[in-house]
TORTORLO-130447 format. One record per residue (C-alpha): residue number from 1; residue in one letter; x, y, z. Coordinates in nm, 3 decimals. Example, Ala and Ser with C-alpha at 12.3 -4.5 7.8 and 13.67 -1.06 7.14 Angstrom:
<pt seq="1" type="A" X="1.230" Y="-0.450" Z="0.780"/>
<pt seq="2" type="S" X="1.367" Y="-0.106" Z="0.714"/>
***
This chain:
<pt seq="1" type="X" X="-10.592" Y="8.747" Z="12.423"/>
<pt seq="2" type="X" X="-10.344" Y="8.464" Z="12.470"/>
<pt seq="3" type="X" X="-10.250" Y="8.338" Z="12.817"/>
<pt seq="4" type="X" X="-10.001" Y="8.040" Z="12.868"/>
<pt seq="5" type="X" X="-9.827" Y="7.886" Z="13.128"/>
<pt seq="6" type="X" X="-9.772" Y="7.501" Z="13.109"/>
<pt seq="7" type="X" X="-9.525" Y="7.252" Z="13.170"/>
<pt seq="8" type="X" X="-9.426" Y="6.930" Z="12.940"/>
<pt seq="9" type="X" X="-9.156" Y="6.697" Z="13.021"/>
<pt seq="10" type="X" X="-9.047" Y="6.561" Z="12.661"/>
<pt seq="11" type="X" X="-8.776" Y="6.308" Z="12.582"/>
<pt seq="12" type="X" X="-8.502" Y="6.534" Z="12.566"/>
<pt seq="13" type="X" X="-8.602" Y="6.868" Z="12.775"/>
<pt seq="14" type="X" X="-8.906" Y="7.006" Z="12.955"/>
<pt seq="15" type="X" X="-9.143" Y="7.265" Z="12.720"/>
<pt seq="16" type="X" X="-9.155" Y="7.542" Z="13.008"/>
<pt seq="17" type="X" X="-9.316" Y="7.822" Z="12.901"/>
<pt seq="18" type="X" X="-9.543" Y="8.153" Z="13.023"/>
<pt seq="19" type="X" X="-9.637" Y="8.421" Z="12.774"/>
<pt seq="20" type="X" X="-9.901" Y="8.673" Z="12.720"/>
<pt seq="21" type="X" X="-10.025" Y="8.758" Z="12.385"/>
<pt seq="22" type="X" X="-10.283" Y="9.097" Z="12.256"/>
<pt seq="23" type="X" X="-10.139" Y="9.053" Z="11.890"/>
<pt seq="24" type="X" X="-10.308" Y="8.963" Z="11.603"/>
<pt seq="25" type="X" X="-10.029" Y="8.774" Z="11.452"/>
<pt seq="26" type="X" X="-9.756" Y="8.591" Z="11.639"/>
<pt seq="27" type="X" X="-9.436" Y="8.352" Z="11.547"/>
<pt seq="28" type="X" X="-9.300" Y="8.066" Z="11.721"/>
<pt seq="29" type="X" X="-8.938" Y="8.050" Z="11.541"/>
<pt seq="30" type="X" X="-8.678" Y="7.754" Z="11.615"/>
<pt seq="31" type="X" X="-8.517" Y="7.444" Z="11.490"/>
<pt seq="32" type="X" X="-8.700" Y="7.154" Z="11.465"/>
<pt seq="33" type="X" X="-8.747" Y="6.955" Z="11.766"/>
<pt seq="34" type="X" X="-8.745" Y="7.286" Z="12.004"/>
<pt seq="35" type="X" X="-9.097" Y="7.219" Z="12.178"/>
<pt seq="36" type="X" X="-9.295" Y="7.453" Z="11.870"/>
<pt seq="37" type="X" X="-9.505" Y="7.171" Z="11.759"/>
<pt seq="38" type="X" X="-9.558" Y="7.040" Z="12.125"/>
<pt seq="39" type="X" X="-9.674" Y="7.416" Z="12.220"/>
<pt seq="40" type="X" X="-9.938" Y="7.434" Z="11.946"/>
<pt seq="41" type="X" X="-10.083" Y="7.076" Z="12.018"/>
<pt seq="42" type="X" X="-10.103" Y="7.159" Z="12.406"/>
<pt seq="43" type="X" X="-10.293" Y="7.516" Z="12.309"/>
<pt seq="44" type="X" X="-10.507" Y="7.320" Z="12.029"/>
<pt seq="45" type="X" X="-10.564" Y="7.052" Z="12.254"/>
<pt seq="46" type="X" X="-10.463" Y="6.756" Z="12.095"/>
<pt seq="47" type="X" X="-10.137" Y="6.712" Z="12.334"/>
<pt seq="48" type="X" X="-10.200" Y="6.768" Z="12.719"/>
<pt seq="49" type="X" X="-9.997" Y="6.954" Z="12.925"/>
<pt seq="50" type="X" X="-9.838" Y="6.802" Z="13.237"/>
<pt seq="51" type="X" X="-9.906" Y="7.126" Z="13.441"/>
<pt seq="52" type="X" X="-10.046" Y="7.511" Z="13.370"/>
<pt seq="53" type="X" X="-10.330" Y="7.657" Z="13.250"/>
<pt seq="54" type="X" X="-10.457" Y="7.795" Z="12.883"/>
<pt seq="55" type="X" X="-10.693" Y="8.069" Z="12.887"/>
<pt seq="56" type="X" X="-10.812" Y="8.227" Z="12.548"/>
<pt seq="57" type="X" X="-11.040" Y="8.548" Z="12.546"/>
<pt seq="58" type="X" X="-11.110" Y="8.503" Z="12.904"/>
<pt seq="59" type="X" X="-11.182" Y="8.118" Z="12.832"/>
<pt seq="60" type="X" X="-11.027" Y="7.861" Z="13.020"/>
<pt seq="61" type="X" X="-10.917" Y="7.564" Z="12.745"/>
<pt seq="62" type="X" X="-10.659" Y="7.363" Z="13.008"/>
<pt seq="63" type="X" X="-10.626" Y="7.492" Z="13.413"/>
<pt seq="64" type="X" X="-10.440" Y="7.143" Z="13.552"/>
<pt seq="65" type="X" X="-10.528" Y="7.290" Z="13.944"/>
<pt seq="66" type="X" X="-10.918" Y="7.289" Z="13.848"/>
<pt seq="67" type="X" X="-10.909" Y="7.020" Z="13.609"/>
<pt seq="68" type="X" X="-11.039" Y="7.162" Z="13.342"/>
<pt seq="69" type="X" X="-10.920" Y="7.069" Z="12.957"/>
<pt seq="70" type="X" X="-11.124" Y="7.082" Z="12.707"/>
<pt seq="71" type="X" X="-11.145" Y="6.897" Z="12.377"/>
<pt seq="72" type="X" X="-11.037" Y="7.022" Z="12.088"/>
<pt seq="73" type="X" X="-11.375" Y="7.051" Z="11.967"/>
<pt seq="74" type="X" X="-11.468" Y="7.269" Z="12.283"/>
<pt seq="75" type="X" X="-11.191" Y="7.504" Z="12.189"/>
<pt seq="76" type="X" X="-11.286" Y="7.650" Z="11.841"/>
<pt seq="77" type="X" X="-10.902" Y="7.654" Z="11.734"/>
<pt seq="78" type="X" X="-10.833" Y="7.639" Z="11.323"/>
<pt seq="79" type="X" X="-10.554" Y="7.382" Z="11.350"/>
<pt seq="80" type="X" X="-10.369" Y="7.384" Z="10.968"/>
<pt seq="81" type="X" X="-10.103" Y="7.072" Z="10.950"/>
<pt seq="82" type="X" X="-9.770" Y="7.092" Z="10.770"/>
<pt seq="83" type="X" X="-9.913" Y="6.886" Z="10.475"/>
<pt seq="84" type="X" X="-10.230" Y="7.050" Z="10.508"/>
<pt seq="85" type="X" X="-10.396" Y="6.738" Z="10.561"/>
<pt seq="86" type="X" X="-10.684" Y="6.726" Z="10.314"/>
<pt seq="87" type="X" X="-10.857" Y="6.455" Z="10.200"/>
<pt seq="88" type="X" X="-10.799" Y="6.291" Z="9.923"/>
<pt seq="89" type="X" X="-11.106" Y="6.112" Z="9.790"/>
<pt seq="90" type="X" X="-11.334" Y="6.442" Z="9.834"/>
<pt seq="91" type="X" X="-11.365" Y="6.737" Z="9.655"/>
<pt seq="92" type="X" X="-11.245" Y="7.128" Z="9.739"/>
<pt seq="93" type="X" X="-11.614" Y="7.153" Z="9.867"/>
<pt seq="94" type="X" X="-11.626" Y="6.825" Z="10.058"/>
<pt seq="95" type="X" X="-11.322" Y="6.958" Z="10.254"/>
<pt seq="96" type="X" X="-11.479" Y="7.257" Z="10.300"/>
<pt seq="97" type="X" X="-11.767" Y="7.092" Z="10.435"/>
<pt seq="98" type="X" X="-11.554" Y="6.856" Z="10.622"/>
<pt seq="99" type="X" X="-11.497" Y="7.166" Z="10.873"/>
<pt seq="100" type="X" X="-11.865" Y="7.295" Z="10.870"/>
<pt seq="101" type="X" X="-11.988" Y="7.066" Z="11.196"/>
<pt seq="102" type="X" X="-12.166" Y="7.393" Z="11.358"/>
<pt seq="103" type="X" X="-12.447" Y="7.372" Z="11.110"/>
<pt seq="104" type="X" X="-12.725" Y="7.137" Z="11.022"/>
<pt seq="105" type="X" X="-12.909" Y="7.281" Z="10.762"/>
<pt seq="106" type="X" X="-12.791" Y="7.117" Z="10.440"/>
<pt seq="107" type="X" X="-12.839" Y="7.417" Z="10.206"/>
<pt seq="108" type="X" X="-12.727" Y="7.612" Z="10.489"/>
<pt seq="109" type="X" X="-12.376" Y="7.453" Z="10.456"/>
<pt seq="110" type="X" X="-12.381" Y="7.482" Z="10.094"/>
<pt seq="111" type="X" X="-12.399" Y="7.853" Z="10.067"/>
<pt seq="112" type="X" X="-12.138" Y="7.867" Z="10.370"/>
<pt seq="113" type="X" X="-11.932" Y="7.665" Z="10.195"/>
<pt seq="114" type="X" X="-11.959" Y="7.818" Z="9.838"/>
<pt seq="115" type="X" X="-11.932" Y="8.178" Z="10.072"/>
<pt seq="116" type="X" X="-11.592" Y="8.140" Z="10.199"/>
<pt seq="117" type="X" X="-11.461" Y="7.928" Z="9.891"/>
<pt seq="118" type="X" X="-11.550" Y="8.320" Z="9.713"/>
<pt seq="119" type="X" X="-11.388" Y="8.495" Z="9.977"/>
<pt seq="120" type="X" X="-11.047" Y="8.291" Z="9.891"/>
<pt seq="121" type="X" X="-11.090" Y="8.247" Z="9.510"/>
<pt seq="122" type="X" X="-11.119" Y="7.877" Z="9.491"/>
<pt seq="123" type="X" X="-11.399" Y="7.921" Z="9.373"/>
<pt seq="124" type="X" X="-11.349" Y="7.805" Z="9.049"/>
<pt seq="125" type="X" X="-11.233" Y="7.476" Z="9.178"/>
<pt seq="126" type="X" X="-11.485" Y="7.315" Z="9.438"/>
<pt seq="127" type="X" X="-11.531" Y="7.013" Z="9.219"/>
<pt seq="128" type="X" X="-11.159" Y="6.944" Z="9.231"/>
<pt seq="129" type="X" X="-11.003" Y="6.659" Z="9.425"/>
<pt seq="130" type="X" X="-10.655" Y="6.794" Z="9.595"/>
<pt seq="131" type="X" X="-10.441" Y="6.590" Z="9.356"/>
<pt seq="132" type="X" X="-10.553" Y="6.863" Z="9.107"/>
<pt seq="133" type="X" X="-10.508" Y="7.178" Z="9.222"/>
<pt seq="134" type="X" X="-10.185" Y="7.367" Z="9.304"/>
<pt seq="135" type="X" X="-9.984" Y="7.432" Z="9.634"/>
<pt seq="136" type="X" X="-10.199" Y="7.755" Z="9.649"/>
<pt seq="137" type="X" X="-10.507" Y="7.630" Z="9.638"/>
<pt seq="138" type="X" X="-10.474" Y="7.391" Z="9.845"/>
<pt seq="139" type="X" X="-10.329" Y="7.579" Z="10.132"/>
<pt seq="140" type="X" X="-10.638" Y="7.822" Z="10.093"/>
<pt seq="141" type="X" X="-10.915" Y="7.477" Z="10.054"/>
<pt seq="142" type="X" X="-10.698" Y="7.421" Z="10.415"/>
<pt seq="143" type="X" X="-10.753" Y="7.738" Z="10.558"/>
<pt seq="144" type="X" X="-11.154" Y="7.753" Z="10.381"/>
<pt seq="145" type="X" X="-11.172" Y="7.461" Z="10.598"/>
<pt seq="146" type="X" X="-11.055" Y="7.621" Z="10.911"/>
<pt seq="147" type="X" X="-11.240" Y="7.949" Z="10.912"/>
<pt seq="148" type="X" X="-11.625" Y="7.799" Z="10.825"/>
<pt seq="149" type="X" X="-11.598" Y="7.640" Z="11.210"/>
<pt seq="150" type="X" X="-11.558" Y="8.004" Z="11.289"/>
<pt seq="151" type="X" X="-11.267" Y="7.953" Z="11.497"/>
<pt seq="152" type="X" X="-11.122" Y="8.194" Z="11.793"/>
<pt seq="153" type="X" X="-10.771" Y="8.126" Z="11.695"/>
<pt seq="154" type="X" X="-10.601" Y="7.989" Z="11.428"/>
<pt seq="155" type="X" X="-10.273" Y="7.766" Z="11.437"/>
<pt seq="156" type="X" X="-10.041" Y="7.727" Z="11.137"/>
<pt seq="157" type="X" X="-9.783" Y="7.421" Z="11.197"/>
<pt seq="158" type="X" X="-9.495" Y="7.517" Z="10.943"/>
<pt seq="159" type="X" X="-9.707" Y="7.586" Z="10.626"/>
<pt seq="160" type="X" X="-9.478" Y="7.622" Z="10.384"/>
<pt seq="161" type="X" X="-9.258" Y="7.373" Z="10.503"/>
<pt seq="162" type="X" X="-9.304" Y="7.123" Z="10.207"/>
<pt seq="163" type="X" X="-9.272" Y="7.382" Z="9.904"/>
<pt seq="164" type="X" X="-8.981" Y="7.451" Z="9.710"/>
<pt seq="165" type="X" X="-8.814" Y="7.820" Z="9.770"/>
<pt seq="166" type="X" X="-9.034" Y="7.975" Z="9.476"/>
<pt seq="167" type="X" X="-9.329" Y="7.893" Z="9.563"/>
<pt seq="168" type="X" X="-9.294" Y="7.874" Z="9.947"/>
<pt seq="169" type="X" X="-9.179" Y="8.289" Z="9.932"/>
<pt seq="170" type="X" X="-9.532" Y="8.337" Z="9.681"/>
<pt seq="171" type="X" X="-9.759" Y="8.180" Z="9.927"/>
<pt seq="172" type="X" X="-9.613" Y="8.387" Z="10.201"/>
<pt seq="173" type="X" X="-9.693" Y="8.681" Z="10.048"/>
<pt seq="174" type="X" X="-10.085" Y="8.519" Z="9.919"/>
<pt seq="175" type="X" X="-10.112" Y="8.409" Z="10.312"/>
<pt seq="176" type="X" X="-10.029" Y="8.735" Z="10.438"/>
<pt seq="177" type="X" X="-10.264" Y="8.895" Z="10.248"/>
<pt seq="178" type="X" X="-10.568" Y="8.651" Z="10.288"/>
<pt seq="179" type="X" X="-10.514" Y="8.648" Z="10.706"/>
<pt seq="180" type="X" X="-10.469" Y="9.087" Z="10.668"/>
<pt seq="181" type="X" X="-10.865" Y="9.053" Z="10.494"/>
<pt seq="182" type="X" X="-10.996" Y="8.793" Z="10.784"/>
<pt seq="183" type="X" X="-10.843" Y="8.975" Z="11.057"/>
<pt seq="184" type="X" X="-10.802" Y="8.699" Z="11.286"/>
<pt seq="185" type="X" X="-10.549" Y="8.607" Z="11.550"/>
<pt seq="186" type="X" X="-10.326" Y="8.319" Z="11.439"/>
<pt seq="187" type="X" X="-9.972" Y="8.173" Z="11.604"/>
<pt seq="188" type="X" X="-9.764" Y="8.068" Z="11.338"/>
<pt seq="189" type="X" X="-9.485" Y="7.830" Z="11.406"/>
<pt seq="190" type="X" X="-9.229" Y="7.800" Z="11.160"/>
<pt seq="191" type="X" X="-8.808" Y="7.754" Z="11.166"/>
<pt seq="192" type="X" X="-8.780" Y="8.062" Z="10.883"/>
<pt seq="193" type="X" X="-8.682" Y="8.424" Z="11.004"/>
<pt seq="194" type="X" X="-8.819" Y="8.525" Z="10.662"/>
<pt seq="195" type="X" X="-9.172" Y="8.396" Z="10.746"/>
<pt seq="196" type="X" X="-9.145" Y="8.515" Z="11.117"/>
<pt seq="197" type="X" X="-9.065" Y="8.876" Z="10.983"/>
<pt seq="198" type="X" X="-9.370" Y="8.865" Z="10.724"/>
<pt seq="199" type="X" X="-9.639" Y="8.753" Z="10.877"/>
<pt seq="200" type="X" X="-9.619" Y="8.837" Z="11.192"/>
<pt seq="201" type="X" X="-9.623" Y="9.134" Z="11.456"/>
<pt seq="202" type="X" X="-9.455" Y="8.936" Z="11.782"/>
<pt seq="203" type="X" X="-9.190" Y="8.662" Z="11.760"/>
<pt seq="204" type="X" X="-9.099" Y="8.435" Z="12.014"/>
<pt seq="205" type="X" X="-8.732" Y="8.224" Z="11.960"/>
<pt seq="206" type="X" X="-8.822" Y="7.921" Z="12.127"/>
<pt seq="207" type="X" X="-8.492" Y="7.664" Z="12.231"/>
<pt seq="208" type="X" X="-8.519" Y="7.373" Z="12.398"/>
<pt seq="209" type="X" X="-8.879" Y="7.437" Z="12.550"/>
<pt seq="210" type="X" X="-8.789" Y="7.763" Z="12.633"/>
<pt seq="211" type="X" X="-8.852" Y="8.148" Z="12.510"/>
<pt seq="212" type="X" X="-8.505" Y="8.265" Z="12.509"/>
<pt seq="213" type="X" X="-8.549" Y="8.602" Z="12.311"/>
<pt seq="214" type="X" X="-8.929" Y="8.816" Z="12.209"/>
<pt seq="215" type="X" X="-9.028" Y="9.109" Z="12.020"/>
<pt seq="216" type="X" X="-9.156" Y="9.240" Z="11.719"/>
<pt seq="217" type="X" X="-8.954" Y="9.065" Z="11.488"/>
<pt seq="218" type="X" X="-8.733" Y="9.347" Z="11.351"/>
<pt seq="219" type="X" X="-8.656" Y="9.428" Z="11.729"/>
<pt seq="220" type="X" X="-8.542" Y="9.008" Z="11.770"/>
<pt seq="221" type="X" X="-8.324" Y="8.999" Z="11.425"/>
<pt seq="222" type="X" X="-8.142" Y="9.338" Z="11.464"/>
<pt seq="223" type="X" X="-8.041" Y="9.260" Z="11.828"/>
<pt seq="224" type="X" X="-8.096" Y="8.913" Z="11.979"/>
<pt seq="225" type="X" X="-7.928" Y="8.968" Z="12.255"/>
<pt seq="226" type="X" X="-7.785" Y="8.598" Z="12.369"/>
<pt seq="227" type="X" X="-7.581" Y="8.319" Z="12.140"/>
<pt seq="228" type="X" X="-7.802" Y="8.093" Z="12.150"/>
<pt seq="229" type="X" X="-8.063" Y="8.334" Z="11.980"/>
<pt seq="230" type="X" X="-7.854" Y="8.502" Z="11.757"/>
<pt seq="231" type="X" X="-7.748" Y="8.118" Z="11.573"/>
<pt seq="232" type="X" X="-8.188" Y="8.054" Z="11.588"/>
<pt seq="233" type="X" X="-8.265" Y="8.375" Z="11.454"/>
<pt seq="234" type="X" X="-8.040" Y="8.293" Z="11.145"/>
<pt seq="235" type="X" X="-7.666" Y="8.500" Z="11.159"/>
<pt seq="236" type="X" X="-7.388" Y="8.363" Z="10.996"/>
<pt seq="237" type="X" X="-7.137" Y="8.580" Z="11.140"/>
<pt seq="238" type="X" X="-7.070" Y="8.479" Z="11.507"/>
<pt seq="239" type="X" X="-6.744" Y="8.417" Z="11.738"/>
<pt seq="240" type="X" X="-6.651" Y="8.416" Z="12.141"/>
<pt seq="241" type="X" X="-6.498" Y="8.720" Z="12.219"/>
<pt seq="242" type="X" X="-6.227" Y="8.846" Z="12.450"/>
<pt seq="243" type="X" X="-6.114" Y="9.185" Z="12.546"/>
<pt seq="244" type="X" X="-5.744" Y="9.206" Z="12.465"/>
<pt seq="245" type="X" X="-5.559" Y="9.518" Z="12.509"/>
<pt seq="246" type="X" X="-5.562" Y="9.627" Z="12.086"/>
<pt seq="247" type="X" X="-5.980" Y="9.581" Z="12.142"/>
<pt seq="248" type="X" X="-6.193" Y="9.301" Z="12.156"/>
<pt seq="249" type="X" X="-6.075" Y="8.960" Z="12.023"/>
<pt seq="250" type="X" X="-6.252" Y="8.768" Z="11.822"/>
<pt seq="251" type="X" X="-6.147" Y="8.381" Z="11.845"/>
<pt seq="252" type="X" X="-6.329" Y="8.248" Z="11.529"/>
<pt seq="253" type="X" X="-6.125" Y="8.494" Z="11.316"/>
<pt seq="254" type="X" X="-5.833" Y="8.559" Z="11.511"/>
<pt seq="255" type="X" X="-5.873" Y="8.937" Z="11.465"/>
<pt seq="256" type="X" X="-5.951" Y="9.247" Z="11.719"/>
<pt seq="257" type="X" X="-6.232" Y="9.476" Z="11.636"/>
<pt seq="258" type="X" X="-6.326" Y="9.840" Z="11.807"/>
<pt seq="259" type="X" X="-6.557" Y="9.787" Z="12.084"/>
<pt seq="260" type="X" X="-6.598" Y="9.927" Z="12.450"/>
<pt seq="261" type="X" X="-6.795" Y="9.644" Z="12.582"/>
<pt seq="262" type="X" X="-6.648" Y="9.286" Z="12.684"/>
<pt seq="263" type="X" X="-6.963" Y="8.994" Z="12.601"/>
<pt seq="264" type="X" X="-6.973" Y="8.643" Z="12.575"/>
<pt seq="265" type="X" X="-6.968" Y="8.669" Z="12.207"/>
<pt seq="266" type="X" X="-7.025" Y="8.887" Z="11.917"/>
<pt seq="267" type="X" X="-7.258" Y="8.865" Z="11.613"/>
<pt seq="268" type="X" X="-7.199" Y="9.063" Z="11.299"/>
<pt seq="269" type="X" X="-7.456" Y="9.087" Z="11.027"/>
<pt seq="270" type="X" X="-7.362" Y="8.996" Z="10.636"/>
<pt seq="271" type="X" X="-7.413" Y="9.343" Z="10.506"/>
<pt seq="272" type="X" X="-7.275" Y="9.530" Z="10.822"/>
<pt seq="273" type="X" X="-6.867" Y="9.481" Z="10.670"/>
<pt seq="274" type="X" X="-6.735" Y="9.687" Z="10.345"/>
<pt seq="275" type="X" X="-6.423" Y="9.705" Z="10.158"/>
<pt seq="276" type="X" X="-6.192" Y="9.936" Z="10.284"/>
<pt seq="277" type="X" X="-5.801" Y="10.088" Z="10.219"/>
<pt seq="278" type="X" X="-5.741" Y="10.071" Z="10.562"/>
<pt seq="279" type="X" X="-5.916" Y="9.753" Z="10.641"/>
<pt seq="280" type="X" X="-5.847" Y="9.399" Z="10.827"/>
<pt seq="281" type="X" X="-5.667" Y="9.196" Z="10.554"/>
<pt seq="282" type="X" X="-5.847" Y="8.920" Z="10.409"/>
<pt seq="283" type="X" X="-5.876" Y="8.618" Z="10.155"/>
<pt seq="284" type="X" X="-6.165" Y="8.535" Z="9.960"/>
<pt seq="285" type="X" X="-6.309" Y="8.200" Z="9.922"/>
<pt seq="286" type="X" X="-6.557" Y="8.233" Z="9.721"/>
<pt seq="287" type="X" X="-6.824" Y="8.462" Z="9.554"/>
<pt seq="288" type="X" X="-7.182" Y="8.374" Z="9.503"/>
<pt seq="289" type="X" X="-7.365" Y="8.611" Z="9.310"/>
<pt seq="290" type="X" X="-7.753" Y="8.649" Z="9.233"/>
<pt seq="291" type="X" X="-7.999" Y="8.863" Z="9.117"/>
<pt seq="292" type="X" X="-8.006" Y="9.127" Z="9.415"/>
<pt seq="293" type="X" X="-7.694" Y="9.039" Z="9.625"/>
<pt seq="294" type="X" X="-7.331" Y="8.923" Z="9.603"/>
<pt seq="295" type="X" X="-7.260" Y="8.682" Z="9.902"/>
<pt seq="296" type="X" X="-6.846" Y="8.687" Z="9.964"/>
<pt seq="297" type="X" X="-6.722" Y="8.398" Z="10.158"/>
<pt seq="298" type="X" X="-6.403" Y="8.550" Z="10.288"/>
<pt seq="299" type="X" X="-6.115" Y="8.396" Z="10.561"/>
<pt seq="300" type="X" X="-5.914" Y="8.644" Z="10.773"/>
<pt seq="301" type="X" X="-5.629" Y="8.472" Z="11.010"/>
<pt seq="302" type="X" X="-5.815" Y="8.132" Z="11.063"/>
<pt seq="303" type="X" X="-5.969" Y="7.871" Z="10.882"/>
<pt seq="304" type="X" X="-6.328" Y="7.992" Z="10.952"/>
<pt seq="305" type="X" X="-6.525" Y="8.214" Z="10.734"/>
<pt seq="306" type="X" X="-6.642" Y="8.550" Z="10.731"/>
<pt seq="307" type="X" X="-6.997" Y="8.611" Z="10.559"/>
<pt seq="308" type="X" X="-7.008" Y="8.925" Z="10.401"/>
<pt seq="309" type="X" X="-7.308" Y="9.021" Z="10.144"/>
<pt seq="310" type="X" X="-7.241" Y="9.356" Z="9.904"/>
<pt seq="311" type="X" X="-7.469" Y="9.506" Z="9.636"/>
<pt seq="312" type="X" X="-7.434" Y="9.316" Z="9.295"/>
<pt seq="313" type="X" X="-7.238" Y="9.547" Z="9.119"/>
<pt seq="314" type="X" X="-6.933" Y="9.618" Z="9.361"/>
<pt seq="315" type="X" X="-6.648" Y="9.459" Z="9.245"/>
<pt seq="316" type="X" X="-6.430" Y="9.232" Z="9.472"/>
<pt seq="317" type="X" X="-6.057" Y="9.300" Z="9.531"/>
<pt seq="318" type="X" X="-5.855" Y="9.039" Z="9.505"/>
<pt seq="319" type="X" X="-5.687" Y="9.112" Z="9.804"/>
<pt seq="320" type="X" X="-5.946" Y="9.249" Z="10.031"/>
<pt seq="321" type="X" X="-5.936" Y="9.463" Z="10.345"/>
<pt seq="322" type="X" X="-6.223" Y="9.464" Z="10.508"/>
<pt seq="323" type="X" X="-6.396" Y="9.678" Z="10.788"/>
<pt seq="324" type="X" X="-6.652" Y="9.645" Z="11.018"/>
<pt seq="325" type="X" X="-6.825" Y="9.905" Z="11.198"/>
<pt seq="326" type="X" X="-6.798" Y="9.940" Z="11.602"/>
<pt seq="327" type="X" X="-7.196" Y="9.986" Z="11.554"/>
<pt seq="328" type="X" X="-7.258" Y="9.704" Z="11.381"/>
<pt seq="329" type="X" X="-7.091" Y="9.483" Z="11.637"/>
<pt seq="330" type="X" X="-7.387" Y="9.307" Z="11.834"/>
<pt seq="331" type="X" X="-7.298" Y="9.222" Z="12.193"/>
<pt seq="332" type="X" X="-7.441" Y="8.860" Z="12.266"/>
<pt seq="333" type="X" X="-7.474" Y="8.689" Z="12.635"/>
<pt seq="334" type="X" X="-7.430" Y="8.345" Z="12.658"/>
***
């Protein structure tokens, strides 16, 4: 178990946060420069806090009041770096080894080493130097290196950040299962809904130094309740809205929509709009079509656009009407 509740005054804002985690996997999702970074230095211990406490499995890593804050070292956090920081003049097994500071015994360290390098099939490669092996194996050497400290927690600080789309969405998918096998809690901070929804079980949307939306991740994406969170957690699809006496007014497309409620705003999902007889009347702007989706950028009264995603095969009018369902309407605060 998780506790946190520290304050950091940054350049721009103050990180304020409190949360309380039992998961086994957690996300810390938001734009770059929202306090996620910060939050996993101050919990790793390599930034300080200005105020709060820290307390890990009933272990107290930072308590300002009691002065407590122990070094990183003290802590027995995994900490894995965008780049993944290895060294470049050693070996797969020197890395490893690199990590190994619990243990003395030379051949003792060996066989750890050579252990977990088997348990993540690199072990094929633990003469290699890191400009030789590939984006995989060098994010598991990373995470070899981590787990033969024996860590209590482990931190990942955007991992895929650096990969192209390809690879990044493989090693997603290799990460997931490697952390499923270890069973250990991690926090994994990262600015991609699609890595907050795979590999994790609670997400926090972070803004400005501040939790403004948590949940299991499907729970944050299908309703995120504010504006601010629904632009973080990735929608497209977003305007102020107004109640007007045909429905509720949506300024960003100049059209009114079926809805009892009257919120701040409105978010609309790409897939939650279909063609339809009866329909709003709209212009399309363009089509972008892949291998499992057809993305329509389409314009109804104003300037702005209207993302709406279909299955590959439906065809597009070329005048479109367009409806969107009154459930599909998500009511946002400000």
């Amino acid at each position: 178990m998780l506790e946190v509740s520290i304050r950091k005054k940054l350049s721009s804002f103050t990180l304020d946060l409190s949360f309380m985690t039992e998961s086994g996997s957690v996300s810390i999702l938001g734009v770059s420069g929202s306090g996620k970074s910060v939050l996993l230095k101050c919990i790793a211990g390599i930034m300080k806090p200005d105020s709060g406490y820290i307390i890990l499995d009933g272990k107290v890593l930072f308590d300002s009041e009691k002065r407590i804050n122990l070094s990183p070292q003290e802590r027995h956090i995994g900490y894995m770096f965008q780049s993944y920081a290895l060294f470049p003049d050693m070996t797969v097994k020197e890395n490893i080894l690199a990590g190994l500071n619990w243990e003395k015994d030379r051949q003792k360290k060996h066989d750890e080493a050579v252990k977990m390098a088997r348990m993540l099939r690199i072990d094929h490669i633990l003469d290699s130097r890191p400009s030789k092996i590939s984006g995989g194996e060098a994010q598991r050497t990373a995470l070899a290196r981590m787990l033969v400290n024996r860590p209590c927690l482990l931190l990942f600080d955007e991992p895929f950040s650096a990969l192209d789309v390809h690879l990044r969405s493989e090693l997603q998918m290799e990460l997931a299962d490697l952390l499923g096998r270890i069973g250990k809690e991690y926090i994994l901070v990262t600015h991609s809904k699609d890595e907050a929804f795979s590999l994790s079980d609670i997400t926090y949307v972070l803004d400005k130094g501040e939790i403004i939306r948590q949940g299991s991740p499907s729970a944050v994406f299908s309703n995120p309740g504010s504006l601010r969170a629904a632009k973080l957690v990735g929608y497209h699809n977003i305007s102020r809205a107004e109640r007007h006496s045909d429905g509720l007014y949506l300024e960003k497309w100049g059209i009114a929509v079926d809805a009892d409620a009257s919120p701040y705003a409105v978010a609309v999902a790409d897939d939650a709009a279909a063609f339809s007889e009866d329909g709003l009347e709209a212009s399309v702007f363009k089509i972008i079509r892949d291998v499992n989706s057809t993305l329509v950028l389409l314009r109804f009264r104003t300037e702005s656009f209207f993302w709406m995603r279909i299955p590959p095969e439906t065809p597009v009018p070329e005048k479109p009407r367009v409806s969107i369902r009154k459930e599909s309407i998500l009511m946002l605060s400000e």
